[in-house]
C-alpha positions in Angstrom: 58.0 -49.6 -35.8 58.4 -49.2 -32.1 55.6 -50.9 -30.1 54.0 -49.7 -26.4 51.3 -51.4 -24.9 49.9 -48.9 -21.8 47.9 -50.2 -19.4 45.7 -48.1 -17.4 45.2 -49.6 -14.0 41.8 -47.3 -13.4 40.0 -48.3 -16.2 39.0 -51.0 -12.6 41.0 -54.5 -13.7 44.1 -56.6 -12.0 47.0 -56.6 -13.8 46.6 -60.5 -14.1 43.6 -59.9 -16.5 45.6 -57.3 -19.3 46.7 -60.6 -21.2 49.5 -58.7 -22.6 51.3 -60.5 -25.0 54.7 -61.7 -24.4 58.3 -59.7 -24.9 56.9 -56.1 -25.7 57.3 -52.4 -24.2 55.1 -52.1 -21.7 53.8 -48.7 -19.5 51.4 -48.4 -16.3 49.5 -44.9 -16.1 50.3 -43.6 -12.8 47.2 -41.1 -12.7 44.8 -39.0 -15.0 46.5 -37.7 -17.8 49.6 -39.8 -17.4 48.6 -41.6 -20.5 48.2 -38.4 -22.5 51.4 -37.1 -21.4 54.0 -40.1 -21.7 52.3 -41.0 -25.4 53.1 -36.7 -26.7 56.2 -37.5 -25.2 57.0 -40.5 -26.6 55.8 -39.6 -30.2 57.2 -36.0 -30.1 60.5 -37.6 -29.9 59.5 -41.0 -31.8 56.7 -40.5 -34.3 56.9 -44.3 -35.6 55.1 -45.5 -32.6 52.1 -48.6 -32.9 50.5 -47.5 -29.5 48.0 -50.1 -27.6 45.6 -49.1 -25.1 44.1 -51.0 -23.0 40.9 -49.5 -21.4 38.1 -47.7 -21.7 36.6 -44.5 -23.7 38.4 -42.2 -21.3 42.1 -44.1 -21.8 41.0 -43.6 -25.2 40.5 -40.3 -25.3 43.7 -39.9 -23.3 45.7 -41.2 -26.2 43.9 -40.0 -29.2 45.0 -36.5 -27.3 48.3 -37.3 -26.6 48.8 -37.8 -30.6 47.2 -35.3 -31.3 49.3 -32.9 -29.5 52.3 -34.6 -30.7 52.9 -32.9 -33.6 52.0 -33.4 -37.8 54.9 -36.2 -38.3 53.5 -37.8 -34.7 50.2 -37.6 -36.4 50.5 -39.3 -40.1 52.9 -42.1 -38.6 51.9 -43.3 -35.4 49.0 -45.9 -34.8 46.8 -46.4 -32.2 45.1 -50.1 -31.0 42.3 -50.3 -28.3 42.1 -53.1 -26.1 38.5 -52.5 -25.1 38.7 -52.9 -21.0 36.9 -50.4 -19.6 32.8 -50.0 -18.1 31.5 -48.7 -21.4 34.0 -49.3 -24.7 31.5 -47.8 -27.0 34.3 -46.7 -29.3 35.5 -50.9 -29.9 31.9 -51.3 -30.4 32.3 -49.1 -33.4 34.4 -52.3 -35.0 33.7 -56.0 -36.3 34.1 -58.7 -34.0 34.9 -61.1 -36.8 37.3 -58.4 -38.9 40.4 -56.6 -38.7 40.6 -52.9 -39.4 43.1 -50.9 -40.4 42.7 -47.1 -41.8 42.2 -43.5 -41.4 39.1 -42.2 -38.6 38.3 -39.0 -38.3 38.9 -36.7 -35.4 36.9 -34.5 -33.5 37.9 -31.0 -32.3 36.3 -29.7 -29.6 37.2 -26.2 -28.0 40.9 -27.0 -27.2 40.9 -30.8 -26.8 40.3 -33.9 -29.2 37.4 -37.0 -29.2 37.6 -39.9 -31.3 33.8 -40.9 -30.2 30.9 -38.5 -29.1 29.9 -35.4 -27.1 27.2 -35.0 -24.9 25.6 -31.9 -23.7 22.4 -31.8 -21.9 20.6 -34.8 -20.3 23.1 -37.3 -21.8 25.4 -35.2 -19.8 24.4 -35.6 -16.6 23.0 -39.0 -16.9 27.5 -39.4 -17.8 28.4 -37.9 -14.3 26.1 -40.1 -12.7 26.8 -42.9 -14.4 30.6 -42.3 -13.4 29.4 -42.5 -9.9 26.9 -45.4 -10.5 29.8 -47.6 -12.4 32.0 -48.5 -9.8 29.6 -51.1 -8.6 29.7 -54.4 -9.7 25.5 -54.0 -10.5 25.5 -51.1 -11.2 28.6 -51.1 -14.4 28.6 -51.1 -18.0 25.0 -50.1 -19.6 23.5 -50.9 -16.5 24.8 -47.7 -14.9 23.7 -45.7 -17.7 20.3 -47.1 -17.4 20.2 -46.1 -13.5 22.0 -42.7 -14.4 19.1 -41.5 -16.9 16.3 -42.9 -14.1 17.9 -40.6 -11.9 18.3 -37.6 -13.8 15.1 -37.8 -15.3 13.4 -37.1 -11.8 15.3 -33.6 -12.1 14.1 -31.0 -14.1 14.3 -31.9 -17.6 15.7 -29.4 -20.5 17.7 -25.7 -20.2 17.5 -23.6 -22.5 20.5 -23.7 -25.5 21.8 -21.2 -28.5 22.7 -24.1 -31.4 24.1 -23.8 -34.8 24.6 -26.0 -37.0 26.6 -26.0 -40.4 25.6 -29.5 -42.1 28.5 -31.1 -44.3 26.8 -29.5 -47.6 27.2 -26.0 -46.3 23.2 -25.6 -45.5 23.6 -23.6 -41.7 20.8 -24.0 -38.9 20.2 -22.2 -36.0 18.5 -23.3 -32.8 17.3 -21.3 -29.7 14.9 -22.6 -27.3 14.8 -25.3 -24.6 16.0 -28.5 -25.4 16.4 -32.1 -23.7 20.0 -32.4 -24.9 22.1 -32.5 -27.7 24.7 -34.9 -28.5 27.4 -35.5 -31.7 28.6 -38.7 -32.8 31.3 -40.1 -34.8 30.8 -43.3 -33.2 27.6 -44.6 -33.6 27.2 -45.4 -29.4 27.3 -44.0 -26.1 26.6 -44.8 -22.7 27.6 -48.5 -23.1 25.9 -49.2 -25.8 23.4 -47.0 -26.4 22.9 -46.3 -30.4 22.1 -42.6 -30.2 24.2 -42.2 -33.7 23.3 -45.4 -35.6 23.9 -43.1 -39.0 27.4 -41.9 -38.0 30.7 -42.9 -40.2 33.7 -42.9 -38.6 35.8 -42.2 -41.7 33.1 -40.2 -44.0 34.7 -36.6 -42.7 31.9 -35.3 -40.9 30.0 -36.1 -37.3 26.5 -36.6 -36.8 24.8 -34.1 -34.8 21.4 -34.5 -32.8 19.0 -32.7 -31.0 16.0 -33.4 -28.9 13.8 -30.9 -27.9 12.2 -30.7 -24.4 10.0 -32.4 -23.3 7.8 -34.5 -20.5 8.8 -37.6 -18.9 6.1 -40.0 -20.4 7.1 -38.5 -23.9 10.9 -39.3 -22.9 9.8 -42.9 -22.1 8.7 -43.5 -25.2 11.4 -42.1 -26.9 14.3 -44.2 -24.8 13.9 -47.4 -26.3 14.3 -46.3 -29.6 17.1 -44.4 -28.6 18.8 -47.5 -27.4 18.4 -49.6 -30.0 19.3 -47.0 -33.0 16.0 -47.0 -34.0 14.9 -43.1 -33.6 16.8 -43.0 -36.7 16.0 -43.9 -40.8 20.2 -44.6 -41.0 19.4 -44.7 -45.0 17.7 -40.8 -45.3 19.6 -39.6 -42.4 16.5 -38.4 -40.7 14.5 -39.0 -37.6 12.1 -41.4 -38.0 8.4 -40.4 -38.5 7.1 -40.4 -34.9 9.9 -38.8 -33.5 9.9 -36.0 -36.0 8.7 -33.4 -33.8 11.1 -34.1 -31.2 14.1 -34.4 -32.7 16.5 -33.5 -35.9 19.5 -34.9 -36.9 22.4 -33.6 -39.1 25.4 -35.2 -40.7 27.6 -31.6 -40.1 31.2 -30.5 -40.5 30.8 -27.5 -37.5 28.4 -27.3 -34.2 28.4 -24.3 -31.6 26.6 -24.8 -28.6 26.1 -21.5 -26.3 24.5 -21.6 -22.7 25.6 -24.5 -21.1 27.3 -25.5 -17.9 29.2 -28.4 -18.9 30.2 -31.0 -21.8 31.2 -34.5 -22.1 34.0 -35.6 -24.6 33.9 -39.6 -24.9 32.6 -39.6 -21.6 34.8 -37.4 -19.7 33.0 -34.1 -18.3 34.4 -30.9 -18.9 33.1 -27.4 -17.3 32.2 -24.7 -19.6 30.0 -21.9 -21.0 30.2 -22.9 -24.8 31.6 -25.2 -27.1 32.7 -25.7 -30.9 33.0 -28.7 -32.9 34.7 -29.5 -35.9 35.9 -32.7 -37.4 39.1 -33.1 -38.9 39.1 -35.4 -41.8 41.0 -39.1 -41.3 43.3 -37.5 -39.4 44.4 -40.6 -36.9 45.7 -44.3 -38.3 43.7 -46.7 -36.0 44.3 -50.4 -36.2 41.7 -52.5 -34.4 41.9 -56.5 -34.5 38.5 -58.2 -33.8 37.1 -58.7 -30.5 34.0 -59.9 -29.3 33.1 -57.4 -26.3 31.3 -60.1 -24.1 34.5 -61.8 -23.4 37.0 -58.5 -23.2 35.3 -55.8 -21.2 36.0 -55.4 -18.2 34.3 -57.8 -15.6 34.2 -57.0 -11.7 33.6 -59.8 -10.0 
């Protein structure tokens, strides 16, 4: 099998710092969606291709599109490998740091594009696209900018007003319409550099996990983040929010998800403009490989 390890010069290191092991095929993105296009390139003509990134969630996302796109041979042969290099990498954190892992994940499909992690509509949202701006300084990177992205947005005006429906992986089908703080899927269990929002979500179990928060006032939001951060809003055994959070929020494990009424979307952190999206989850559709690593040492560090 044919090996390509990409390097994506934005996700903010030297090239000194990639580590790339010795005597391999190696590719430097020139610019956004570089990546995407040289790996459905490569793969359309090549499908036996082990691909390693080296990045963050947005290089991933590049790639898992790329594949995607590639065509069904491209799709059940090649491999993708994440060297997790970017702000957040909450997709690696979805993986052992002691254990090697080799298998079918599934797939998200979302509108016309693909995402391998989460999607974030609402608050979560917006706290991304100030984040993005936030994460370029060395204090301000990783979950810190996250943390300083939701202070900021939460002095805005919280909640807008959503059409949701919701077809859970048994079938049963609910339908929301109201205002609403945000809602966010996961297939990873993290966003935002570490926050747990999904701590019940399966990466290979053929279905996302889908939450959603109702308005609400900022002291009630306080209360709320911590949990939210830690994974802890959630009874990961029932599936269910937790007790004291019932009234706030509900949380799915669902096959399909239409949201109608919105301005924009985030796909593994990457903001998209539009009026209404659909979800779906394509089951173990990508062969990821993912050797151990222990994040403290391999994210990306500015100094």
């Amino acid at each position: 099998m044919r090996n390509i390890h990409i390097l994506n010069p934005a996700a903010g290191m030297a090239k000194a710092n990639y580590k790339v092991p010795e005597n391999v095929e190696v590719y430097e993105t020139k610019g956004p969606r570089d990546m995407e296009n040289f790996i459905r390139r490569t793969a359309s003509e090549d499908p036996s291709v082990h691909f390693t990134v080296y990045g963050g969630d947005g290089t991933v996302n590049e790639a898992v599109n790329g594949i995607m796109t590639a065509g069904n041979e491209a799709i059940e042969k090649c491999v993708l490998s994440v060297v997790p290099k970017g702000s957040g990498n909450d997709y690696a954190r979805n993986f052992s740091d002691t254990e090697k892992f080799n298998g079918k994940v599934d797939v998200l499909k979302i509108n016309d594009r693909y995402g391998i992690n989460s999607v974030n509509i609402g608050f979560d949202c917006d706290v991304v696209v100030e984040t993005d701006k936030l994460k370029r300084h060395r204090l301000t990177s990783g979950s810190m900018g996250y943390i300083v992205g939701v202070i900021k947005v939460l002095f805005r005006k919280l909640g807008s007003k959503m059409q949701i429906e919701i077809t859970e992986k048994n079938g049963k089908i609910h339908n929301f319409d109201g205002e609403f703080l945000l809602t966010a899927v996961g297939n990873g269990k993290y966003c935002g550099g570490g926050f747990k929002f999904a701590p019940a979500a399966v990466l290979d179990d053929g279905s996302f996990d889908a939450l959603v928060v109702k308005k609400m006032g900022r002291f009630t939001f306080l209360k709320l983040v911590g949990a939210y951060r830690s994974g802890t809003h959630v009874d990961v055994e029932r599936c269910e929010p937790r007790e004291k959070f019932k009234s706030e929020i509900s949380y799915f494990k669902c096959k399909k998800m239409t949201v109608k009424n919105i301005k924009r979307y985030g796909i593994d952190g990457e903001i998209f403009d539009g009026e209404s999206v659909e979800i779906t989850v394509i089951p173990r559709a990508l062969n990821i490989e993912m050797p151990p690593f222990d994040l403290t040492k391999t994210a990306n560090k500015k100094k």
